[in-house]
PLY file of the C-alpha trace (Angstrom):
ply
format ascii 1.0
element vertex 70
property float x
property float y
property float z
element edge 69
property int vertex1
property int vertex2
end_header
-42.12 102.07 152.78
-42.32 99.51 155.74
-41.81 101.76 158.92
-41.25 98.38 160.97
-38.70 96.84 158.13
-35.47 96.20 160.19
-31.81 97.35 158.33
-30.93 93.62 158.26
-33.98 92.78 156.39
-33.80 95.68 153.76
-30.24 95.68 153.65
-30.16 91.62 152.74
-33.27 92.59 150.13
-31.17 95.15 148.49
-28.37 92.86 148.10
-30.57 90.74 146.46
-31.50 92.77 144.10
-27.89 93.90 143.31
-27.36 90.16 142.67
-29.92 89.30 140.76
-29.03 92.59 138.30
-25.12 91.49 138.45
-25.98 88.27 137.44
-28.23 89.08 134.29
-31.45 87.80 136.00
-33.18 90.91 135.66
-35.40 91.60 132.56
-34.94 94.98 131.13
-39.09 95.31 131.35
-38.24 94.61 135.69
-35.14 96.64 136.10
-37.19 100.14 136.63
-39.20 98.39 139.16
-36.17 96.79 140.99
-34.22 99.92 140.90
-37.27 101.67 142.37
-37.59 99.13 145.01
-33.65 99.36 146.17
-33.94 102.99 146.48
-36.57 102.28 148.89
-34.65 100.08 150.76
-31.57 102.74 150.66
-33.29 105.27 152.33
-34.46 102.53 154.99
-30.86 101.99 155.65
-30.15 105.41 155.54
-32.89 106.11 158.26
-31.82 102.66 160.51
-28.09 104.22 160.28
-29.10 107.58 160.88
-31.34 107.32 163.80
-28.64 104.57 165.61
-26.26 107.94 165.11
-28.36 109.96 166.91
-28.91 107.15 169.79
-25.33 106.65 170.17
-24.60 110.35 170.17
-27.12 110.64 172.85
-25.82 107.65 174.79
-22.48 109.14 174.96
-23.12 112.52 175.95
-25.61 111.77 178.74
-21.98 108.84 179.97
-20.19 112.07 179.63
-22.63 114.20 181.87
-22.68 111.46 184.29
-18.65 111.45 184.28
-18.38 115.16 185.02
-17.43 116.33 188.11
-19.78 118.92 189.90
0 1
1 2
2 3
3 4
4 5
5 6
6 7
7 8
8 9
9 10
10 11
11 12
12 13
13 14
14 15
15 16
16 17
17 18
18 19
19 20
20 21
21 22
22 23
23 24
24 25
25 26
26 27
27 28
28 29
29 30
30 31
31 32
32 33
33 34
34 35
35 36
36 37
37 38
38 39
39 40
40 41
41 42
42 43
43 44
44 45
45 46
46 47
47 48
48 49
49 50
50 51
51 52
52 53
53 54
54 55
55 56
56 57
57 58
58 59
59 60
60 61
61 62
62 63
63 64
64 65
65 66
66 67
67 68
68 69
Protein backbone atom coordinates (compact mmCIF):
# COMPACT_ATOMS: atom_id res chain seq x y z
CA UNK A 1 0.00 0.00 0.00
CA UNK A 2 0.82 3.73 -0.86
CA UNK A 3 2.68 5.01 2.35
CA UNK A 4 2.18 8.70 0.92
CA UNK A 5 -1.78 8.03 -0.01
CA UNK A 6 -3.59 10.80 2.03
CA UNK A 7 -7.11 9.59 4.09
CA UNK A 8 -9.03 11.91 1.72
CA UNK A 9 -7.74 10.20 -1.26
CA UNK A 10 -8.27 6.52 -0.02
CA UNK A 11 -11.22 7.31 1.82
CA UNK A 12 -13.00 8.98 -1.55
CA UNK A 13 -11.46 5.63 -3.49
CA UNK A 14 -13.17 3.39 -1.11
CA UNK A 15 -16.36 5.10 -1.51
CA UNK A 16 -16.03 4.52 -4.91
CA UNK A 17 -15.81 1.28 -4.80
CA UNK A 18 -18.78 0.90 -2.36
CA UNK A 19 -20.69 2.71 -5.15
CA UNK A 20 -19.81 1.10 -7.90
CA UNK A 21 -20.72 -2.50 -5.92
CA UNK A 22 -24.17 -0.79 -4.63
CA UNK A 23 -24.97 0.09 -7.91
CA UNK A 24 -24.45 -3.38 -9.73
CA UNK A 25 -21.38 -2.11 -11.71
CA UNK A 26 -19.18 -4.60 -10.42
CA UNK A 27 -18.68 -7.95 -12.30
CA UNK A 28 -18.70 -10.91 -10.08
CA UNK A 29 -15.12 -11.95 -11.94
CA UNK A 30 -13.89 -7.98 -10.30
CA UNK A 31 -15.58 -8.07 -6.98
CA UNK A 32 -12.55 -10.21 -5.22
CA UNK A 33 -10.23 -7.71 -6.60
CA UNK A 34 -12.29 -4.62 -5.48
CA UNK A 35 -12.94 -6.02 -2.14
CA UNK A 36 -9.19 -6.65 -1.85
CA UNK A 37 -8.42 -3.21 -2.89
CA UNK A 38 -10.98 -1.47 -0.17
CA UNK A 39 -9.46 -3.41 2.52
CA UNK A 40 -6.36 -1.78 1.56
CA UNK A 41 -7.68 1.42 1.65
CA UNK A 42 -9.40 0.56 5.24
CA UNK A 43 -6.39 -0.04 6.89
CA UNK A 44 -4.99 3.33 5.27
CA UNK A 45 -7.76 5.04 7.02
CA UNK A 46 -7.32 3.14 9.92
CA UNK A 47 -3.53 4.18 10.08
CA UNK A 48 -4.38 8.19 8.94
CA UNK A 49 -7.04 8.02 11.99
CA UNK A 50 -4.87 6.29 14.22
CA UNK A 51 -1.69 8.15 14.00
CA UNK A 52 -3.85 11.82 14.06
CA UNK A 53 -4.98 10.06 17.66
CA UNK A 54 -1.75 9.76 18.78
CA UNK A 55 -0.76 13.50 17.52
CA UNK A 56 -3.65 14.96 19.18
CA UNK A 57 -3.08 12.99 22.35
CA UNK A 58 0.37 14.28 22.29
CA UNK A 59 -0.66 17.85 21.49
CA UNK A 60 -2.83 17.94 24.45
CA UNK A 61 -0.76 16.59 27.04
CA UNK A 62 2.39 18.57 26.26
CA UNK A 63 -0.87 22.12 26.46
CA UNK A 64 -1.48 20.42 29.70
CA UNK A 65 2.28 20.32 30.90
CA UNK A 66 2.65 23.78 29.77
CA UNK A 67 -0.63 24.77 31.89
CA UNK A 68 0.67 23.26 35.11
CA UNK A 69 1.78 25.21 37.71
CA UNK A 70 5.38 24.51 39.13
Amino acid sequence: MENNYTYLAAYEELQQIVSDIEDGEVSIDELTVKIARASELLAVCKAKLTASEAEVDKLLQKLAQEGAPE
